[in-house]
C-alpha positions as MATLAB code, in Angstrom:
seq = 'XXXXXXXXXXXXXXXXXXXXXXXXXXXXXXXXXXXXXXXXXXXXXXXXXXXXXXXXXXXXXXXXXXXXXXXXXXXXXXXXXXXXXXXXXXXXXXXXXXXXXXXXXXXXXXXXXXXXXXXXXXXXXXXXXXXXXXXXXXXXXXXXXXXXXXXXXXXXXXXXXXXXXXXXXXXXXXXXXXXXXXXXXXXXXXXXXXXXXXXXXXXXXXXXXXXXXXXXXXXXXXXXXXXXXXXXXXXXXXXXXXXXXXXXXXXXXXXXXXXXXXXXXXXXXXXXXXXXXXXXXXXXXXXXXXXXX';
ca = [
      27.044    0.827   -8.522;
      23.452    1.147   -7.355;
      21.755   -2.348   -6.406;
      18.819   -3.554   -7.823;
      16.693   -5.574   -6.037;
      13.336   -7.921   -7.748;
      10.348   -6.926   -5.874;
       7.221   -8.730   -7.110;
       8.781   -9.137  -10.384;
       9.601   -5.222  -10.691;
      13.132   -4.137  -10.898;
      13.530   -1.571   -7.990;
      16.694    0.511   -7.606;
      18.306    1.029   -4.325;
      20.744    3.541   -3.488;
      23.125    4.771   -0.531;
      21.646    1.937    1.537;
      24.373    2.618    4.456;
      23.405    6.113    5.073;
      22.408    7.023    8.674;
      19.873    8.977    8.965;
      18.866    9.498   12.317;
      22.114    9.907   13.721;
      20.415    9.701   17.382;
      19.915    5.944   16.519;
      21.968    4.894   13.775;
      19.046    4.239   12.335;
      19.845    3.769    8.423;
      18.134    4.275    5.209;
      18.485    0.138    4.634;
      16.378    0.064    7.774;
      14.315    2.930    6.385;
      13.320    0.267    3.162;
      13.057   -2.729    5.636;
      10.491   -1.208    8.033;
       7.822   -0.113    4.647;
       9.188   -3.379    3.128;
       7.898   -5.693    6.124;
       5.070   -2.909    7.028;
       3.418   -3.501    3.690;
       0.441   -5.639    4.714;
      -0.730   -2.422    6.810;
       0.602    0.100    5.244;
      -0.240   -0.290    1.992;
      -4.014   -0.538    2.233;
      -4.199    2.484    3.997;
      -2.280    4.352    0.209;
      -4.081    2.262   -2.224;
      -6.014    4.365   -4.649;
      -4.932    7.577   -2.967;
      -2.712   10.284   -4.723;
       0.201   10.659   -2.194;
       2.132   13.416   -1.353;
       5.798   12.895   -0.605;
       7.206   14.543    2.952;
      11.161   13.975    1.403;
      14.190   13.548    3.512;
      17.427   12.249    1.682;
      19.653   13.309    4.336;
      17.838   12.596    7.317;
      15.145   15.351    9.738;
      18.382   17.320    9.752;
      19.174   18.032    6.238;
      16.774   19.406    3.829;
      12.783   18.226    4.117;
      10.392   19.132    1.560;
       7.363   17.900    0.013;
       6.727   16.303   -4.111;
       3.682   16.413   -5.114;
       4.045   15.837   -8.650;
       5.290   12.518   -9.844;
       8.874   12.734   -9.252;
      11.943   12.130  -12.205;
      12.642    9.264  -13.072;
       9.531    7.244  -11.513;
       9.392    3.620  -13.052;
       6.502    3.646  -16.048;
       5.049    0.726  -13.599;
       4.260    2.922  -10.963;
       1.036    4.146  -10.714;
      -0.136    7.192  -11.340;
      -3.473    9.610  -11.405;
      -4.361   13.098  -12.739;
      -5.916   14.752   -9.439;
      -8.066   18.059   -9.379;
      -5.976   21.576   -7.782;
      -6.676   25.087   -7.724;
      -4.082   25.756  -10.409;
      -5.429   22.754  -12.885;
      -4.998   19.271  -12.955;
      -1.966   17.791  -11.623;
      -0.705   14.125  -11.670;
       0.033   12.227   -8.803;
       1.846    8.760   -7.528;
      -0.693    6.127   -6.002;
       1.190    3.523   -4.437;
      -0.720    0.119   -5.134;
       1.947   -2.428   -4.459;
       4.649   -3.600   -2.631;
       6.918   -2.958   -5.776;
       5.769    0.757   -5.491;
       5.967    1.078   -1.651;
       9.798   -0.070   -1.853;
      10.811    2.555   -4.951;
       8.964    5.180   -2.826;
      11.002    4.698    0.135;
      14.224    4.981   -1.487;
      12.866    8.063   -1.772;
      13.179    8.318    1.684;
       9.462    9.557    2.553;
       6.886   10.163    4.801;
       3.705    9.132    3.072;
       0.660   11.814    3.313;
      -2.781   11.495    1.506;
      -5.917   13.219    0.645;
      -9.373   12.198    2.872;
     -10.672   10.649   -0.909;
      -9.945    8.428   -3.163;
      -8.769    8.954   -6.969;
     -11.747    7.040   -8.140;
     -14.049    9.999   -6.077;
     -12.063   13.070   -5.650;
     -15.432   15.043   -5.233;
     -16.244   13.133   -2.241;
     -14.333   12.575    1.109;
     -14.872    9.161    2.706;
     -12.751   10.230    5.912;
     -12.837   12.535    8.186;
      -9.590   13.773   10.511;
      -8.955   15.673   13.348;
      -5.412   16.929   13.777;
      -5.174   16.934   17.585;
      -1.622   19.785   18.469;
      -0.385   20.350   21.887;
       1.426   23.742   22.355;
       3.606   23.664   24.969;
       3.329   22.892   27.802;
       0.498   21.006   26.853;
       1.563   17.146   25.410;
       0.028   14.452   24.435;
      -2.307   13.610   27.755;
      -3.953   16.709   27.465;
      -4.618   15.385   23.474;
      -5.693   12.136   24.549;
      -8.143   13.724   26.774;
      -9.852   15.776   23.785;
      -9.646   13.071   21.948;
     -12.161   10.843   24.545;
     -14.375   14.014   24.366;
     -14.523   14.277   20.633;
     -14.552   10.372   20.454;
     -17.884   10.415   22.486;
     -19.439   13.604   20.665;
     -18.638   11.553   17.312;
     -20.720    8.673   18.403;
     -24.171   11.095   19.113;
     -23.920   11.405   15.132;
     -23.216    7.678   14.433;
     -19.699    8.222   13.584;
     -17.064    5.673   14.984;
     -13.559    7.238   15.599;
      -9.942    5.263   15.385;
      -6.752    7.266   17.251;
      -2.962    7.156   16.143;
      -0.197    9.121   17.056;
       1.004   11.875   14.482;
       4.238   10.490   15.003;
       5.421   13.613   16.957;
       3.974   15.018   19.678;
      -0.334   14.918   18.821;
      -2.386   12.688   17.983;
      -4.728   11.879   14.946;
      -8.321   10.663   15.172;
     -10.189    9.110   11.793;
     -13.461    8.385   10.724;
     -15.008    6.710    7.586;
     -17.524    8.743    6.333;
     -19.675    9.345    2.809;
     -22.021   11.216    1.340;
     -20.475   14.422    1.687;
     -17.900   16.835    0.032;
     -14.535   17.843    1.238;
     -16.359   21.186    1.929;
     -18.820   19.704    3.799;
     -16.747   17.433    5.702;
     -14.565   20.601    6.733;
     -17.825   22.546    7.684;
     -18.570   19.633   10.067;
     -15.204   18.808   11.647;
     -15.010   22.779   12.268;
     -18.489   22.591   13.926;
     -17.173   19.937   16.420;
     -13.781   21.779   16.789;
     -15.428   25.062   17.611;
     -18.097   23.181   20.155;
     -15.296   21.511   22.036;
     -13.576   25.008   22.470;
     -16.767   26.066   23.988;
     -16.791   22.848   26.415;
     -13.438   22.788   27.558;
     -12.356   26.202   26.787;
      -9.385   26.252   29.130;
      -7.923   23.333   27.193;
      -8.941   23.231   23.446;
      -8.433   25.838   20.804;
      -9.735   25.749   17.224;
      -8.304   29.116   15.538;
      -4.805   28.554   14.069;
      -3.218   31.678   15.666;
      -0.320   30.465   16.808;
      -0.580   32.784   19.892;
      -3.719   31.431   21.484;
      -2.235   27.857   21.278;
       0.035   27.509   24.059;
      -1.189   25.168   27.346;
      -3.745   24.553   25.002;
      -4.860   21.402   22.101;
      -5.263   23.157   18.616;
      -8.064   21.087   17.133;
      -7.019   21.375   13.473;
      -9.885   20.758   11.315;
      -8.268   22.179    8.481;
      -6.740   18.974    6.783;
     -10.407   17.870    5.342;
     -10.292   20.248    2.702;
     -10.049   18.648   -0.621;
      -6.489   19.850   -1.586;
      -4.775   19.088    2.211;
      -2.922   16.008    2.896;
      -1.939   14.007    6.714;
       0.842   11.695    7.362;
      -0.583    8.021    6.811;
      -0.901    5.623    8.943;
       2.024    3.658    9.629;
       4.376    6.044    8.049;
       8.076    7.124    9.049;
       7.757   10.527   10.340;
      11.084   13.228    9.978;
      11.750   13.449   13.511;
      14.903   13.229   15.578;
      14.387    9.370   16.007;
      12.413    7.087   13.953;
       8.948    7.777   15.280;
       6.000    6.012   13.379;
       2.562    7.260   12.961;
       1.154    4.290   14.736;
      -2.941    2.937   15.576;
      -3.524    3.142   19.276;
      -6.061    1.444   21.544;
      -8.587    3.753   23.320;
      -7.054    1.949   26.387;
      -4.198    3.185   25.345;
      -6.067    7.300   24.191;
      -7.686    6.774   28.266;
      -4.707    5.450   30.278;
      -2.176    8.323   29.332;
      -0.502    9.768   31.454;
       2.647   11.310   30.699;
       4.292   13.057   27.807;
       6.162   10.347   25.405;
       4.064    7.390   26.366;
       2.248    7.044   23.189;
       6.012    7.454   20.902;
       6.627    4.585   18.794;
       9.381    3.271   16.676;
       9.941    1.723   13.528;
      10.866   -1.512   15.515;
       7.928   -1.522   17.965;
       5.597   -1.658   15.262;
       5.697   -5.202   13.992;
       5.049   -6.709   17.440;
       2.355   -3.977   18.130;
       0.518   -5.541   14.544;
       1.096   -8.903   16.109;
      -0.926   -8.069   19.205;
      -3.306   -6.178   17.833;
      -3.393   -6.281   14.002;
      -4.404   -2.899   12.166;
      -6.287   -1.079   14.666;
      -7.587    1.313   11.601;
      -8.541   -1.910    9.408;
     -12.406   -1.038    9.974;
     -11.945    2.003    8.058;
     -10.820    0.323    5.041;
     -14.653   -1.351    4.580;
     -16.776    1.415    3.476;
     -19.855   -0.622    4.732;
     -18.979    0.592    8.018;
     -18.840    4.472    7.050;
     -21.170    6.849    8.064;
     -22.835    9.610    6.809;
     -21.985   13.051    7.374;
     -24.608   14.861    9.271;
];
């Protein structure tokens, strides 16, 4: 018989609890629920009023992964949901606004990934992301070092930039922005991508041809247009262990040194929040956004 636990007054079903899936680990899917469960006061500000997109993995990284974009069967009438704008019409879309929400979702057994806008403002991005990609055998120094260059060549526009890892093997950098389209917010980021090819051309690589990418960082603008989606912050990623796309210091970005130094798990995460709190939390008050140039 399935449990059901009371979250916030909300009935949530829980189901094959006992799985493993990260066999590497042991890491179970009861663990899985625990770490969004006590993640929550991070996680969830960084989903709230954004349609998410569901990276799916019932069986663990090794079984099958694929994404739901659409609200899925069965989803509780108390979970929120929003009709977002695509190519091929309208679509609707989960927006995870609670901790009731958060827990149903990861029974799911999910990565989280979400637009740069907000439901309220779909015509309008109000971040801006770089999707820093080593190809071997470049790793994650050789992104941490583009990521100081395109940290500094953000701040000539007035644009503050916040890292975290991808949760694999790259790294992320964000930026509140406004007053600017997905389009135009694409434009820019490709701008910046193609000038930091032309300063450290033996390193970075803009173009996603797959064979111009190895030794080098593939700056992947790409994920500001309107319809993409990137892994959240905070969220379990569908890797061989438990890897978390976790806020870094730019201590942290400048004092890398060696490939797997910036990996963190689902349990490193709570005492890293402790230390620090949410590194990205400045990007959740839109008075600190800039403009797009």
């Amino acid at each position: 018989m399935t449990p059901i636990t009371d979250v916030e007054g909300r009935r949530v079903a829980l189901s094959n609890l006992e799985k493993v899936l990260y066999p590497e680990t042991g890491f179970t899917k009861a663990e899985l629920v625990h770490y969004y469960a006590t993640s929550a006061e991070v996680l969830l500000p960084h989903l709230r009023d954004r349609a998410v997109s569901f990276l799916r993995y019932p069986d663990g990284p090794d079984g099958q992964v694929f994404f739901t974009k659409n609200v899925p069967p069965g989803t509780p009438e108390w979970v929120t949901t929003a009709e977002v704008p695509r190519s091929e019409g309208p679509a609707r879309m989960v927006v995870v606004q609670d901790l009731a929400s958060l827990v149903w979702a990861a029974n799911l057994v999910t990565e989280f990934h979400t637009h740069q806008w907000l439901v309220q403002a779909p015509d309008e991005a109000d971040r801006l992301v770089f999707d820093l990609d080593p190809g071997a055998p470049a790793t994650i120094v050789h992104c941490c070092e583009v990521a100081l260059w395109l940290r500094e060549r953000l701040a000539v526009d007035g644009i503050e930039a916040y890292a975290k890892t991808a949760g694999s093997k790259g790294l992320h950098l964000l930026a509140g922005v406004r007053g600017g389209s997905s389009e135009r917010a694409s434009e820019y980021a490709k701008a910046l991508a193609v000038e930091a090819e032309r300063a450290m051309p033996r390193l970075v690589v803009h173009r996603m041809t797959r064979s111009l990418r190895p030794g080098k960082v593939f700056v992947d603008w790409s994920q500001n247009a309107g319809r993409k989606t990137t892994a959240a912050p905070y969220t379990l990623r569908a890797r061989r262990v438990p890897l978390v796309s976790a806020p870094v210091t730019w201590e942290e970005v400048a004092e890398c040194r060696a490939a797997g130094q910036l990996e963190f798990l689902a349990g490193d995460i709570a005492a890293r929040v402790q230390d620090h709190g949410d590194l990205l939390a400045p990007l959740l008050d839109s008075g600190r956004s800039a403009s797009l140039p």
